[in-house]
Every structure is written in C-alpha cells, then in structure tokens.
C-alpha positions as CSV (number, residue, x, y, z in Angstrom):
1,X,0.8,-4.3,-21.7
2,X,2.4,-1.0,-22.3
3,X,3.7,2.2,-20.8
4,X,1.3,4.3,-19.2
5,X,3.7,7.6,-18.2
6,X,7.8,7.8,-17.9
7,X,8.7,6.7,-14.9
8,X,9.1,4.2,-12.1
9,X,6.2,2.9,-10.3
10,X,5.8,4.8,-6.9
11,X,4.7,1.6,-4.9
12,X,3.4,2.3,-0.9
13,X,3.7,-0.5,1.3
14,X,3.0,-0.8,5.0
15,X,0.4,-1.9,7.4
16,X,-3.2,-1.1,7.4
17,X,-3.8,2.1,8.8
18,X,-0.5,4.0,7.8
19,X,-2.4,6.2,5.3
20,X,-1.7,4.2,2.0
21,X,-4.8,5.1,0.2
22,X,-5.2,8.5,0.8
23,X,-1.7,8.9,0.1
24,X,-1.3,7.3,-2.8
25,X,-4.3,9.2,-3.7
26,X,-3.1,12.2,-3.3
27,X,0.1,11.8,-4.7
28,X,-1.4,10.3,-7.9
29,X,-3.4,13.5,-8.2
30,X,-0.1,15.7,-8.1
31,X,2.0,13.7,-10.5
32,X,-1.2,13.0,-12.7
33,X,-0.5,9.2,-12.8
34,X,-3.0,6.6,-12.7
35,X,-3.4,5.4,-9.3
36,X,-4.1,1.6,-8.0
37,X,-4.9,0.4,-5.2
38,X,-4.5,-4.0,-4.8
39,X,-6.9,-4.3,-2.1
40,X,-9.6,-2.6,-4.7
41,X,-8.4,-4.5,-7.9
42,X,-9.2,-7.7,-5.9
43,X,-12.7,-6.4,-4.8
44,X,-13.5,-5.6,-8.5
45,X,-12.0,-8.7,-9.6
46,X,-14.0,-10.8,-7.4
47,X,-17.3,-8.5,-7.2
48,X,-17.3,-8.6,-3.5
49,X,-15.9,-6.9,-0.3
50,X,-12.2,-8.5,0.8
51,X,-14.3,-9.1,4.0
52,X,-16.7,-11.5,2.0
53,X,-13.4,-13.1,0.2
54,X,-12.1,-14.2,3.7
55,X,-15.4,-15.4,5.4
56,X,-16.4,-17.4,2.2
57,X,-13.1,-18.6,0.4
58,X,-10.7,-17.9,3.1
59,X,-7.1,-16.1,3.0
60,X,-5.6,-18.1,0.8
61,X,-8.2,-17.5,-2.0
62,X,-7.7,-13.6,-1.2
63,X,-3.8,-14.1,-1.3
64,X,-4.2,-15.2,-4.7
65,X,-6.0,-12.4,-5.7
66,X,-4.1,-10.1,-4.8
67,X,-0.9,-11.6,-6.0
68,X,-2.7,-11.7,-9.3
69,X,-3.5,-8.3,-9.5
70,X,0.2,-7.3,-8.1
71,X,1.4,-9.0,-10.7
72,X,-0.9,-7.3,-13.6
73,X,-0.3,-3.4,-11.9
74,X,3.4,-4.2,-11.9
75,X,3.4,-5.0,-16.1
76,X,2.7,-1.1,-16.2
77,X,5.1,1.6,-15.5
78,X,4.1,5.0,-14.1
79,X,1.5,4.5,-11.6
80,X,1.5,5.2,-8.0
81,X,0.5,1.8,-6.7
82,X,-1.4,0.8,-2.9
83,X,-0.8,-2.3,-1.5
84,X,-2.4,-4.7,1.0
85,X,-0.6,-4.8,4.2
86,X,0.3,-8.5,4.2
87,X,1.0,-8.4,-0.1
88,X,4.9,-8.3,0.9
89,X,4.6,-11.9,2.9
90,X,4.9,-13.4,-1.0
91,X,8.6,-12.7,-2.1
92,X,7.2,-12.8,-5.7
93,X,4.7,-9.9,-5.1
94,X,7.8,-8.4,-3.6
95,X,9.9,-9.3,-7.1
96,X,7.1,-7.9,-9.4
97,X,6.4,-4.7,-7.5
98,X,10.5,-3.9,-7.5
99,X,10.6,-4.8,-11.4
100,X,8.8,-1.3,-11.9
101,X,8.9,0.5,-9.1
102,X,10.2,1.7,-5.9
103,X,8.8,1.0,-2.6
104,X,8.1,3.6,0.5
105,X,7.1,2.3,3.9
106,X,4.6,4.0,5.3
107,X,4.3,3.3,9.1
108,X,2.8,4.7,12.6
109,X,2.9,3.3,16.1
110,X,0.2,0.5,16.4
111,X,-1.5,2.8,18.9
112,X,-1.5,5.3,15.9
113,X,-3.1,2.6,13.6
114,X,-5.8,1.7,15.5
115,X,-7.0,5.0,15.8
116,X,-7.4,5.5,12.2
117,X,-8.9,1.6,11.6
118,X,-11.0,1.5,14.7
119,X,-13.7,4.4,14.0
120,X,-17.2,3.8,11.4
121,X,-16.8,0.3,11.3
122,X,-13.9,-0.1,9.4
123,X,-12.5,-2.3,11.8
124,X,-14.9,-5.1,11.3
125,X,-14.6,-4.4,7.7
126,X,-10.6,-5.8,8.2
127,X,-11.0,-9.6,8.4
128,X,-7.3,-9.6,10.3
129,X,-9.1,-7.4,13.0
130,X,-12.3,-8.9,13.6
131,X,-12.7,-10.4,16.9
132,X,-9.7,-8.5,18.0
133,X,-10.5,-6.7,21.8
134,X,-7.7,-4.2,22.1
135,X,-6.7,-3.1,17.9
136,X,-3.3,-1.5,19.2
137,X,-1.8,-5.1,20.4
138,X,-3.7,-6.6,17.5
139,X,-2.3,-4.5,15.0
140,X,1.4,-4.7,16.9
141,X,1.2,-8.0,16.4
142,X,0.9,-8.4,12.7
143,X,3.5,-5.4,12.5
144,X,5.6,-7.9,14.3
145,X,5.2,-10.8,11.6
146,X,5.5,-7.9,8.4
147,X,8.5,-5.8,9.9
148,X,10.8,-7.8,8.7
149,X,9.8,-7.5,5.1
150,X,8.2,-3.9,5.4
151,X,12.2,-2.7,6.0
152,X,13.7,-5.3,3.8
153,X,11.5,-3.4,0.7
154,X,11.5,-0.2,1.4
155,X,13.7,2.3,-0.3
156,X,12.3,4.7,1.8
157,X,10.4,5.1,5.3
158,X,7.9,7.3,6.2
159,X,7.1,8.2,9.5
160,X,2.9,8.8,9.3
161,X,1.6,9.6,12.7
162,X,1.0,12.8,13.7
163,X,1.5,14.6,10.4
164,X,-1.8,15.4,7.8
165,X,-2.2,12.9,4.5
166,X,-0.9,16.3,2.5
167,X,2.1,16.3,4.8
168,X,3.2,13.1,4.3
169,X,2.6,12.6,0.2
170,X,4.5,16.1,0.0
171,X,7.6,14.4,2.1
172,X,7.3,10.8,-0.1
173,X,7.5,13.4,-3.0
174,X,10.2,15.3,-1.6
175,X,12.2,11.7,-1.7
176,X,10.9,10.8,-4.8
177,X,12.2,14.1,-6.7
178,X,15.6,12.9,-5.5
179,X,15.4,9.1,-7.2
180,X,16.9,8.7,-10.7
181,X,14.3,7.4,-12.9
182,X,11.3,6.9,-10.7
183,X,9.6,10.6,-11.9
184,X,10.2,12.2,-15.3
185,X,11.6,15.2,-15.4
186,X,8.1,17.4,-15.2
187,X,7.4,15.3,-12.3
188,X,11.0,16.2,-10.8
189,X,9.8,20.2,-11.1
190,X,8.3,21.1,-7.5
C-alpha cells in the first residue's frame, strides 16, 4: 500500500458515545484527508450491521474484523482514522495504529455518553448495550475495563461533553498543529 497525504495518521480513540465519528468527520473535512472509520470497514467487509456480526458470529468474530481492518487503515499514512471503543483491548491494534499515527482520547462522563447513545434506537443498535437498564452505569462500566488503555494510548485527551462536534475537532486540531510530523505544513496553517 502507499502514501495517501504527508502526515501522520490522526487516530481517535475512546468509548462509544464520545463523538468519534462526527469528529473525525469533520476534521477529515478540514484537513482534506481521507477519513475511516473501523466500525464501518467491518460492516462493509462483512456486508452486515456490527449488531448482526455479534448475534450471529459472536464478539470474537467481530474482534477479528476489526483488527483486520486496523491493521489495513494503519498500512496508510495520512488519514484521520475512527476506532471501535473496545479496538485498544488488542495491544497489536494498539501497535499498528501508533506505527502511523497518533492517538487522541476522546471522552465524556458516562452520564454524558448515554445521552448521546440512548436516543433513535442507537442503543439497541450497540450489541455491548443491549439489555442494559440504566446506559450511564452500563457504559461506566466498560469505561472501567478500557480506561486503562484509553490513557495508556493517548497522546492527547479531549474532554467532549458539553462542547459542540465543531468545538471539539477545532481543539484536537489546535493540538495537532503543535505535533511534529503528524500534519504537513499546509495542514499546520490555521
């Protein structure tokens, strides 16, 4: 595979809910980079819904997706890059996303979370939340099992609640400006 644009990869990370693909979104849109999201590769890859993936080949068969398709967005360079919230539980997603790229945590208070996952179905549409009666303690709890690793990767946190996706894609940029070799140097001009 080849270079697709100077530059590091600017990978997101965090749990579901913090804004990833809107923010990565957006951000791709400003740099004009290609932008990829994991969670999608694997739906395209397997021609169904992750939801679908869990309730007929279980997690580990969606784990293996997704490390495969970590592992083919991190042969590239110059992407902005979304990833699952539970991809960083493998230390060799965690190896191939650093080899091009640096990693910004994206986070919110569970309480935050589950507002933005709980609304038009896109809970159920979660396979970690189904069946889960109060999202906030739900969503705590797999925060609980990730943190560790969330903080461990990041080169940067970004605190998500209470600000607008533009607000917080304009402060991972503001960051991003300051990193040696993660933008080129149009990126770098605000």
């Amino acid at each position: 595979m080849s270079l697709l644009a100077p530059g590091r990869n600017l990978v997101l990370i965090g749990p579901m809910g913090a804004g990833k693909t809107t923010v990565g979104r957006l951000l791709a849109d400003r740099l004009r980079r290609p932008f990829a999201d994991t969670d999608a590769m694997v739906e395209r890859e397997a021609g169904r819904p992750v939801r679908e993936i869990f309730d007929e080949s279980g997690e580990r068969a969606f784990r293996a997706l997704e490390s495969e398709m970590v592992r083919r967005v991190s042969a590239l360079r110059g992407q902005v890059i979304a990833v699952g919230g539970g991809a960083l539980g493998d230390p060799l997603n965690l190896t191939h996303l650093r080899s091009t790229g640096d990693l910004v945590l994206l986070d919110a208070p569970p309480e935050a979370l589950a507002e933005r996952v709980g609304g038009g179905g896109d809970a159920a549409a979660r396979p970690l939340l189904r069946g889960a009666d109060d999202l906030a303690a739900r969503l705590a709890s797999l925060r609980d099992l990730r943190d560790a690793d969330y903080t461990a990767a990041a080169a940067h946190p970004v605190e998500t609640a209470g600000k607008t996706p533009e607000e917080v894609a304009a402060e991972v940029l503001a960051w991003a400006r300051t990193r040696p070799g993660l933008l080129s140097r149009d990126e770098r001009r605000p």
